[in-house]
C-alpha positions as CSV (number, residue, x, y, z in Angstrom):
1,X,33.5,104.7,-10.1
2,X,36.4,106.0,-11.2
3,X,38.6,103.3,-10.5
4,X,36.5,100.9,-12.5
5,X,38.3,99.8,-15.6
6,X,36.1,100.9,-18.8
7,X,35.1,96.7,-19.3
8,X,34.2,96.9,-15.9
9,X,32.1,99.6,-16.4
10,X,30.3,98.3,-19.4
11,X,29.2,94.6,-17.6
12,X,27.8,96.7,-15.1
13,X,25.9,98.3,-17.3
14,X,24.4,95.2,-18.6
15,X,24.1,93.7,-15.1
16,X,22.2,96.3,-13.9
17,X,19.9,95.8,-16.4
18,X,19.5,92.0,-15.7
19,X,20.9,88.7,-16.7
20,X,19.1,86.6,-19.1
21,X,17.1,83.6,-18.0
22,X,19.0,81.5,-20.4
23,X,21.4,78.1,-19.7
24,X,24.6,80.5,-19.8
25,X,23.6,84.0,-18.6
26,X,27.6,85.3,-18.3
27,X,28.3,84.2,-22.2
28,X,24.9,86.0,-23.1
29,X,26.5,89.0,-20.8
30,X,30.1,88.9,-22.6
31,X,28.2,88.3,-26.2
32,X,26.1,91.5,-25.3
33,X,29.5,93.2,-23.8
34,X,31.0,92.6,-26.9
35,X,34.8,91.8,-27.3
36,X,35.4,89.7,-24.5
37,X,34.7,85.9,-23.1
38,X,31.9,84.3,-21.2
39,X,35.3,83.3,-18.8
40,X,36.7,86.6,-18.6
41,X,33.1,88.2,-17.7
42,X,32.7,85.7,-14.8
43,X,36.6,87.0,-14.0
44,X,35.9,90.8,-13.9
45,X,32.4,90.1,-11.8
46,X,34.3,87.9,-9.0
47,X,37.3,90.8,-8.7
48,X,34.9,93.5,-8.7
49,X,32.8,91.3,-5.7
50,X,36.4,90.4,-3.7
51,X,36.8,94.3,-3.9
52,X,33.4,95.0,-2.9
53,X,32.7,97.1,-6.4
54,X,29.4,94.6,-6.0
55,X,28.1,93.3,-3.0
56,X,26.0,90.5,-4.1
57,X,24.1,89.5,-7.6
58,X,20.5,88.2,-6.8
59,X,17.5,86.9,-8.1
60,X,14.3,89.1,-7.6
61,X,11.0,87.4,-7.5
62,X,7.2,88.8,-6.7
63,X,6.5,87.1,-3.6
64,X,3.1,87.2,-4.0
65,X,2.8,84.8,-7.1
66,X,4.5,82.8,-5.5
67,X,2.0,82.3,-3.1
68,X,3.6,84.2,0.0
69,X,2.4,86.9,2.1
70,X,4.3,90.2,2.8
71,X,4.0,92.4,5.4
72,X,6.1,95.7,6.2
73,X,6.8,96.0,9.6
74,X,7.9,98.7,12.0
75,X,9.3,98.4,15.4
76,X,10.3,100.8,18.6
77,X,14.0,99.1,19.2
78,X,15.5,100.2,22.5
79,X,18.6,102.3,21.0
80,X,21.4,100.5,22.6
81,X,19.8,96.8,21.3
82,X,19.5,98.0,17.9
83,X,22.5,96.5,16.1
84,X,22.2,92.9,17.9
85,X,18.2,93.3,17.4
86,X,18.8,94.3,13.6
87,X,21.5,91.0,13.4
88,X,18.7,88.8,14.4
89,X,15.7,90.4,12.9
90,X,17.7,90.0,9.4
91,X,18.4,86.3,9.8
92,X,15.2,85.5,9.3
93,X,14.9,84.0,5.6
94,X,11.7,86.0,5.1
95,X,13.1,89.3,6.0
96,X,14.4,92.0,3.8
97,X,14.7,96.0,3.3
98,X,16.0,96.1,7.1
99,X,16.4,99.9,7.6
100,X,17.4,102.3,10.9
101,X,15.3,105.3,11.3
102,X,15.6,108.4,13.0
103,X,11.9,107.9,14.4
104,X,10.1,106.0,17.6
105,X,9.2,103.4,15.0
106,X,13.6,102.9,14.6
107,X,13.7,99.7,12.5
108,X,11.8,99.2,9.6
109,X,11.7,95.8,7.2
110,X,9.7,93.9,5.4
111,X,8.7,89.8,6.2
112,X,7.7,87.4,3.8
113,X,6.0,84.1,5.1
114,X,4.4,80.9,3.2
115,X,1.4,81.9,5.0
116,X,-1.0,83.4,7.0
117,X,-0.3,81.2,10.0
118,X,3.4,81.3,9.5
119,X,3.4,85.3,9.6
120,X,1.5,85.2,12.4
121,X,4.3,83.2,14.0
122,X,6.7,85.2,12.8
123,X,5.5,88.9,14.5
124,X,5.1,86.5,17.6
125,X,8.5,85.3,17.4
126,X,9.9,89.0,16.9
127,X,7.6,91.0,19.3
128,X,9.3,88.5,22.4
129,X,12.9,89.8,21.0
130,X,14.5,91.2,24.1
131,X,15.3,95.4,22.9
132,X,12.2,95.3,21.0
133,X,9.5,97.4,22.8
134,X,6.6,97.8,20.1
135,X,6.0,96.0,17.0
136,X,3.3,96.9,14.6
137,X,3.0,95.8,10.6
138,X,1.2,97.1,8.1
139,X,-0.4,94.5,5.0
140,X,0.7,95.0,1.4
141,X,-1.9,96.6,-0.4
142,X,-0.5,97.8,-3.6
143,X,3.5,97.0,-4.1
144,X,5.6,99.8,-6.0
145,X,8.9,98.5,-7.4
146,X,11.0,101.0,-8.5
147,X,13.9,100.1,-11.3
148,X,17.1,102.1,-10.5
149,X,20.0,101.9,-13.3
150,X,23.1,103.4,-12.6
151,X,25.6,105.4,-15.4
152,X,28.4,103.7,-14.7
């Protein structure tokens, strides 16, 4: 972090934190920044993304008010398969938090589906991937989010 510029720093800071839901969220971001323009706030976010300072700004939503199901799944991934089986098992729309363990169970993610049904076809779909052995998934009983900020 060192070679982050002290501005840099300081909309980071913010970011972390959230942007507002609000018709400009980047002039909110420079008038909370202080000192700088809505333009040059959208400037310093797209150099520090073409650097890969960030890797992605997203939208987080609870899944579950909006009517989707989530489940956490693990699967036994024949070792050599892992990276193309990873590929594919993460471009699903529904799937996120796609980890590699050090366990039988090696892959780990989450899948979120409209419904029921739709998960149901879903674990189907993934259990026939060739390199996955086992698949088992676990329903969400209580969800934990944890809120990480950073000192930049």
């Amino acid at each position: 972090m060192d070679n982050l510029e002290p501005l840099d720093k300081k909309i980071l800071m913010y970011l972390q934190q959230g942007l507002e839901f609000v018709p400009r969220p980047y002039l909110r971001l420079a008038e909370q920044v202080g000192g700088v323009t809505e333009a040059q706030v959208m400037e310093r976010i797209a150099k520090m993304q073409q650097t890969g300072q960030i890797r992605r700004l997203a939208g987080f939503f609870v899944s579950q008010k909006l009517g989707y199901v989530t489940t956490l799944c693990a699967a036994q991934v024949d070792r050599e398969q892992l990276p193309a089986v990873a590929q594919k098992v993460s471009a699903l729309p529904g799937v996120t938090h796609n980890y590699a363990r050090d366990h039988q169970y090696n892959m780990w993610f989450t899948l979120h589906a409209s419904s029921l049904e739709e998960q149901k076809k879903l674990l189907a779909f993934l259990q026939k991937l060739p390199g996955i052995k086992k698949l088992a998934n676990f329903d969400v009983k209580k969800i934990f989010k944890l809120k990480v900020i950073f000192k930049v």
